[in-house]
N, C-alpha and C positions, 0 to 999 in steps of 0.2 A: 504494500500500500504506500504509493506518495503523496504528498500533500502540495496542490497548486494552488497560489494566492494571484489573483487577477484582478487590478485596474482598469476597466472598464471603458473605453473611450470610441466613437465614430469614428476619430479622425488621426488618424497617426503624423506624428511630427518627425518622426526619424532622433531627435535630438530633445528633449523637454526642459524649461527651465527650470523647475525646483523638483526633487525626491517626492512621490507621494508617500508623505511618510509611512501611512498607515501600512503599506506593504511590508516594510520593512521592521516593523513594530510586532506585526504579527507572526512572520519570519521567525523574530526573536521570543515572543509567545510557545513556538511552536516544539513540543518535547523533542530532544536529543533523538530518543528512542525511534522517533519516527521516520528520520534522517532531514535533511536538507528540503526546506519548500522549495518548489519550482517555483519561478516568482516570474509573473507577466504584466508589462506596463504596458498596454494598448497606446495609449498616445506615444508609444517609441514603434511598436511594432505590434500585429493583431496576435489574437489569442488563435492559435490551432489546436481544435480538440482532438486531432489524430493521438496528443502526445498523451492525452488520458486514456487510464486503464479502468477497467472495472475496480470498483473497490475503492477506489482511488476517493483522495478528499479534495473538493473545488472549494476553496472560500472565496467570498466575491463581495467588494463594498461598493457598496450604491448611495451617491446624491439625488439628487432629483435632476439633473442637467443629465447623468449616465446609466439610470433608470432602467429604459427601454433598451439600452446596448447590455446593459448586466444580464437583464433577463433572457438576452438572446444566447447570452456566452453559457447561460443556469442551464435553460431547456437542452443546449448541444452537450454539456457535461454530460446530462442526467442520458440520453441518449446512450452514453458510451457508457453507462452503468455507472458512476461515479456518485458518491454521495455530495450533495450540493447546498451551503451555507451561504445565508448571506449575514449580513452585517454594514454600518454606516449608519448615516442620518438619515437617509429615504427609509431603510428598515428596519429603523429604531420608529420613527414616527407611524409607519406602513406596516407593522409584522405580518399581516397577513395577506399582502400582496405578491408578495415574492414567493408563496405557496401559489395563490389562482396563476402569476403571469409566467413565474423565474422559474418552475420547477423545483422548487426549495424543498430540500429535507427537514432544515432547520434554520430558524433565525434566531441571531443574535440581537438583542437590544441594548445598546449601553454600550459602555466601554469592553473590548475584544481583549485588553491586555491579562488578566486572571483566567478567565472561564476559558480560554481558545483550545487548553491543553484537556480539558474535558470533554469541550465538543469533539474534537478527534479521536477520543478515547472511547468516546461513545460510539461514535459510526464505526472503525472499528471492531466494536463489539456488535456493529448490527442493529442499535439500536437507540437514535439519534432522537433526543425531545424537540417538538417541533416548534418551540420557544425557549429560549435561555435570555432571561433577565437580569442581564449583567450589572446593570445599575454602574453608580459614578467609581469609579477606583479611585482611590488619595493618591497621593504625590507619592506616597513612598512605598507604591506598590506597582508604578508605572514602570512598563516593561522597555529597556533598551534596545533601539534599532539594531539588526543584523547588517552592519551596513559592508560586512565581508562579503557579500554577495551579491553586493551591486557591483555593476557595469560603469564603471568612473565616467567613461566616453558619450554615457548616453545623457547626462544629466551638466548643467549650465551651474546651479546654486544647489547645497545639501539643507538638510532642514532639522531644527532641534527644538524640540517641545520645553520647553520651562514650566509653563501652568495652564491648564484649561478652567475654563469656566470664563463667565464677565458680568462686572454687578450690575451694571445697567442693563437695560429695558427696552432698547429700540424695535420701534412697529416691524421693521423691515425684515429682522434679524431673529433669526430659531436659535440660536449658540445658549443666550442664557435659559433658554424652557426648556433644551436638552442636554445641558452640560452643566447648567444649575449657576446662581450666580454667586453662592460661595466659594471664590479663585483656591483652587489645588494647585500646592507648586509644586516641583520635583525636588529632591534634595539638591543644591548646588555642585555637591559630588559627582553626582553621575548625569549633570547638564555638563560638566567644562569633559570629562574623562569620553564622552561623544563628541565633542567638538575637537579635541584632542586628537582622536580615533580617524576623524574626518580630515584633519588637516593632512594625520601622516599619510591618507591616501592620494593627497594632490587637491583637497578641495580648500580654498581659498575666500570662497564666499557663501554665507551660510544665513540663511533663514532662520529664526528665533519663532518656530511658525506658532504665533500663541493669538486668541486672540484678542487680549487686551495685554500687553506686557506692563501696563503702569494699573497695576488694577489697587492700590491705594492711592488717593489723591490727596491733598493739601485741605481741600474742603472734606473729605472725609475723619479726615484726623482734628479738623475745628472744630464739626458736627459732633462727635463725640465730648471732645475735652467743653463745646455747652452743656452738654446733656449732663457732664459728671459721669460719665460712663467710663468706669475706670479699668475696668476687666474687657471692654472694648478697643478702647484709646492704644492700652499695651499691647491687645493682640493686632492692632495695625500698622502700629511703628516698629513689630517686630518682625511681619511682613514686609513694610518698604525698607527696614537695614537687612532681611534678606534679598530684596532685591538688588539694594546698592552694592552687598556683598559677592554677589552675582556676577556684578559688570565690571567689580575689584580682578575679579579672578580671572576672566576674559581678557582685562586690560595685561595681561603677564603674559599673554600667548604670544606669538609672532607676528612682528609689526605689518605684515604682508595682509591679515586675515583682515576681512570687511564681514559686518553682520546689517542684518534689515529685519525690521520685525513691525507689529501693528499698533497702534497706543490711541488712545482719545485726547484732544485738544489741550486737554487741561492738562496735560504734562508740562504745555510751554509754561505754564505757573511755577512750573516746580522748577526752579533753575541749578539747585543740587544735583538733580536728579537729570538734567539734559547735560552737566559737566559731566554725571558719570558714565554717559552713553556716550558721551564725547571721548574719554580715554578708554573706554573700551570698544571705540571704532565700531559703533553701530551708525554708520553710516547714513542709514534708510528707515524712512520708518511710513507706515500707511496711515495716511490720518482721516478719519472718515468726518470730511467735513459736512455733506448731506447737501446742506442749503444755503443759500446766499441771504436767506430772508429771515426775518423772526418767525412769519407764519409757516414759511417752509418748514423750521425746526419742529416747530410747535406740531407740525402734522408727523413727523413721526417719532415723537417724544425724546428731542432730543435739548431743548432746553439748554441746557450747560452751553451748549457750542455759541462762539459770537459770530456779526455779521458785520457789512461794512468793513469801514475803514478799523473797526477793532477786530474783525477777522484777517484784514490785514496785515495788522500788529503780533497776531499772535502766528501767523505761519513763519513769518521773515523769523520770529523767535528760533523757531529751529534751524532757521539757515543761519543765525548767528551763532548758534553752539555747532554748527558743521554737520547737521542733519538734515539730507533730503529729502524733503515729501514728496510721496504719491499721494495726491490728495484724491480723494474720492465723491465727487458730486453724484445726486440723482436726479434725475428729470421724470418729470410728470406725476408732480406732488399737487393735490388737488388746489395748490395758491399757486401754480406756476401759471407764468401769462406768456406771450409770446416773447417780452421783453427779456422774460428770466434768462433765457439761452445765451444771449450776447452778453450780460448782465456778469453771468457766470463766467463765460471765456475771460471776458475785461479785467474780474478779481485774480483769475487762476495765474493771467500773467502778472498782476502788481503784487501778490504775495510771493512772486518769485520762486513757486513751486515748481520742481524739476520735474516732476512728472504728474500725467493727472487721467483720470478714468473718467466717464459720465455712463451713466450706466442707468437704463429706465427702470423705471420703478413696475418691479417685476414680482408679483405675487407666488413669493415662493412658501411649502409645506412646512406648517411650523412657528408661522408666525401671524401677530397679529392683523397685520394687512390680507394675508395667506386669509383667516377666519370672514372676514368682511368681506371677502371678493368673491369667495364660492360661497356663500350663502345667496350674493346675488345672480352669479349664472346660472345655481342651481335650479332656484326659480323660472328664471327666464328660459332652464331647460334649452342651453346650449349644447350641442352634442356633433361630432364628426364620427359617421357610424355605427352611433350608439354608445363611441365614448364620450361622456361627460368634458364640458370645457374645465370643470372643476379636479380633472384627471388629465391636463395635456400632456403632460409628459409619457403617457401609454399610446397619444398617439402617432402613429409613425410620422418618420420627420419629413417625407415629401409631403403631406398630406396635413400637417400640424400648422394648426391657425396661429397667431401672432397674438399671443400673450399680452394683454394690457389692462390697467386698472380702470374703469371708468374716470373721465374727469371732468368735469363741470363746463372750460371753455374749448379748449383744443381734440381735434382730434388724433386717433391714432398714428396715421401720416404726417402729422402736421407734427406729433411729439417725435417720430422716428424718425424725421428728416433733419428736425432742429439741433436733433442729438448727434445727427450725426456730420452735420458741419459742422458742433461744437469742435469732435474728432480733429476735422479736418482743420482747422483754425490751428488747433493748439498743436497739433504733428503736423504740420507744414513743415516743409523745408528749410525755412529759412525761419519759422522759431524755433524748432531742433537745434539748429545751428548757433543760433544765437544763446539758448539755455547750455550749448554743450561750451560755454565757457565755463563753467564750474569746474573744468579738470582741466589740466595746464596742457599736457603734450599732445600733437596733434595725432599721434597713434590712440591715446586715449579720446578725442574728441571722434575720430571715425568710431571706436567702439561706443562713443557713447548715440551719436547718430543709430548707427545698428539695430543698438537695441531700445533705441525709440520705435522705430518703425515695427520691429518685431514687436514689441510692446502692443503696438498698434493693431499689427493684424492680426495675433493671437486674442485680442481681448476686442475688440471693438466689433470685429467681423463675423466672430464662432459662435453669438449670444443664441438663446435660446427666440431672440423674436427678426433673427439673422435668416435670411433664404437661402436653399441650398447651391445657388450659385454662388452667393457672394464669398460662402465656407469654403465652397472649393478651392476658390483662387485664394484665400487666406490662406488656407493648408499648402496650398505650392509654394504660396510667399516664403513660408512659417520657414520651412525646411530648405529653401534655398539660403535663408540667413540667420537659420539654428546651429546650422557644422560650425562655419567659423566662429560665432558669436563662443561658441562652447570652448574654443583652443583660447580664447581670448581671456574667457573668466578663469582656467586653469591653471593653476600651481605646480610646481615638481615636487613630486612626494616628498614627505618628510617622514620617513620609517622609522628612526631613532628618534623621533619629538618627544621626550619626558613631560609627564604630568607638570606644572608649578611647584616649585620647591612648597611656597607657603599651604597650597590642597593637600601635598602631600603626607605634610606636616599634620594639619588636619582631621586629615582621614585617617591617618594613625592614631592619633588622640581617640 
């Protein structure tokens, strides 16, 4: 019996920029006894069911964007007699979907890192439960990537979990209703003893793939010390010095390494806290700014975040501690008017943010907007074939209608065009050009051009309310300027890289 772990994807890039971690997580999950998972990343290359055996264990995790391709990979397992799991956030929210569509044996819900060695234990024995309720794992029971079994050549940036969860609340966003917004961290031990691991393999730029890395704030620590909340106050400032502690430990690695990770606004407050991502070369960071407007915020509860000219105060904040934003806007928030679209471009370039997404406001599984928008198709009894609009991702992708929230004054065209000359605005050629001053030599300024454009057509063209032409020519783009892009972010191994003297110290203690 071997055990196959599959990543899911339409479109193969030949080259992909970040490790899907989760592969490699459950790799490491997966008992000795069993031998070596076969591990398949579709977006590098498809999955061939010739290579499964009867008996054989598929585990497969599903979002909702790779849904419909998971379930095609489940049903050809099950075909070839293989016992067939899935697991993710589509079938954490979904359990019993991946039984009517994927041919599931069994679904995981929750975190894979504890229970995975069980589910294999079980099939098998022949005798696989058609649910396993994994629930949240703590930090100090999260299982390290097998990253000996990756393919160096096939991946651009490696990726390193610190904490899941996030205490906030955003309409748009499933992370805290299924990861919980109590943040679990990992021991700092076994975050730097992977990045370590990664380095000595030649990788030089690493994802912090969390997704709040600043999950104490400066106003969460005031909000307490009013309240008198004193059993609270300590356990938050014992969190952010393990956080600082973190980016200590990082700052001792090799001046070579660059990290990028996701954080909310309110970090620029924290100017401790942007020094210490500054000496620990976190480079990058993803700041989901949402909206330009009060009312935009306010529609998807995001409050905290500023607009105006003090959103522009606070972005250049992290360009002045040496941190570059991807910033992240959404279009077609029910206050956006025609004007918002230009409105937006005009901020994204006076905040001086180095990169930036617009991305429409997409009703995904999970979350509070997700609840609001299939109550209303349901009703209105939208269906392509009998599937439900309130289910499009079951429907096949020539044939899958264009995903949109209702909105008051714009229509759908009128939202998907606006969006996408924002695109085109901000990747032009000659603002590329112009932002890729931020890095001095001009070999670095062609990589940085590069992976604009890649940026571009991987994210702007592949979306879920994307036509299947436009995907095509994206995926030819992808992979015409993934090979080089990939030689450019790589490092020479470093096989004898020691731990930090001070971890080491540490961990001994």
């Amino acid at each position: 019996m071997r055990v196959h772990l599959v990543n899911p994807s339409h479109a193969a890039f030949g080259v992909a920029v970040i490790t899907p971690r989760w592969l490699f997580v459950l790799a490491g999950a997966t008992p000795r006894a069993f031998g070596d998972p076969v591990l398949v990343d579709e977006s590098i290359a498809p999955f061939d069911p010739s290579t499964v055996e009867r008996g054989d264990v598929v585990g497969i995790s599903v979002h909702t964007g790779n849904a419909l391709r998971g379930y095609e990979v489940g049903n050809a397992a099950r075909e070839r007699g293989a016992w067939v799991v899935y697991g993710g956030i589509h079938a954490t929210l979904f359990p019993d979907e991946p039984h009517a569509r994927g041919g599931a044996h069994a679904v995981v819900t929750g975190d894979g890192d504890v229970i995975w060695g069980q589910v294999i234990a079980d099939c098998h024995a022949g005798a696989p439960e058609p649910v396993y309720a994994a629930g949240r794992v703590p930090g100090d029971r999260m299982v390290a990537a097998r990253w000996d079994l990756m393919r160096r050549e096939h991946y651009m940036w490696a990726s390193v979990q610190t904490v899941r969860g996030c205490p906030k609340h955003c309409s748009f966003c499933s992370v805290w209703r299924t990861d919980g917004q109590a943040p679990r961290t990992r021991g700092n031990d076994a975050v730097v003893e992977e990045v370590v691991q990664l380095r000595r393999l030649g990788f030089r730029f690493i994802a912090l793939a969390d997704d709040n890395f600043y999950p104490v704030t400066r106003g969460d620590l005031a909000q307490a010390a009013r309240r008198q909340d004193r059993s609270r106050l300590q356990a938050l400032e014992a969190m952010r010095e393990d956080r600082l502690d973190l980016m200590r430990r990082l700052a001792q690695l090799p001046r070579d390494m660059v990290f990028f990770t996701q954080i909310t606004m309110e970090a620029c407050e924290d100017h401790d806290f942007l020094d210490a991502m500054r000496a620990a070369r976190i480079k990058g960071a993803l700041v989901g700014v949402e909206s330009i407007t009060p009312e935009g915020l306010k529609d998807v509860y995001k409050g905290f975040n500023a607009t105006g000219d003090a959103l522009v105060a606070r972005l250049r904040t992290f360009r002045a501690h040496d941190i570059h934003v991807l910033g992240s806007f959404i279009f077609g928030l029910p206050s956006d008017r025609h004007e918002t679209f230009a409105a937006t471009a005009e901020i994204a370039d006076r905040a001086d943010i180095t990169f930036a997404q617009f991305v429409m406001l997409t009703p995904f599984p999970g979350t509070v907007d997700f609840e609001r928008w299939a109550k209303g198709v349901d009703a209105d009894g939208k269906n392509v074939d009998g599937i439900p609009y309130s289910r499009h991702w079951l429907i096949p992708r020539a044939s899958r209608p264009h995903i949109y929230t209702h909105h008051p004054v714009l229509s759908p065209d009128e939202i998907r065009a606006y969006t996408q000359e924002t695109w085109d605005r901000f990747y032009s050629m000659a603002s590329v050009w112009r932002r890729s001053r931020c890095v001095k030599s001009v070999r670095a300024r062609v990589a940085f051009v590069l992976v604009s454009k890649l940026y571009r057509q991987m994210y702007a063209n592949t979306g879920i309310t994307t036509d299947s032409g436009r995907v095509a020519r994206s995926v030819r783009w992808s992979r015409w300027l993934a090979a080089p892009l990939q030689k450019l972010f790589a490092g020479s191994p470093m096989p004898d890289l020691a731990m930090p003297q001070a971890v080491a110290e540490e961990s001994a203690a």
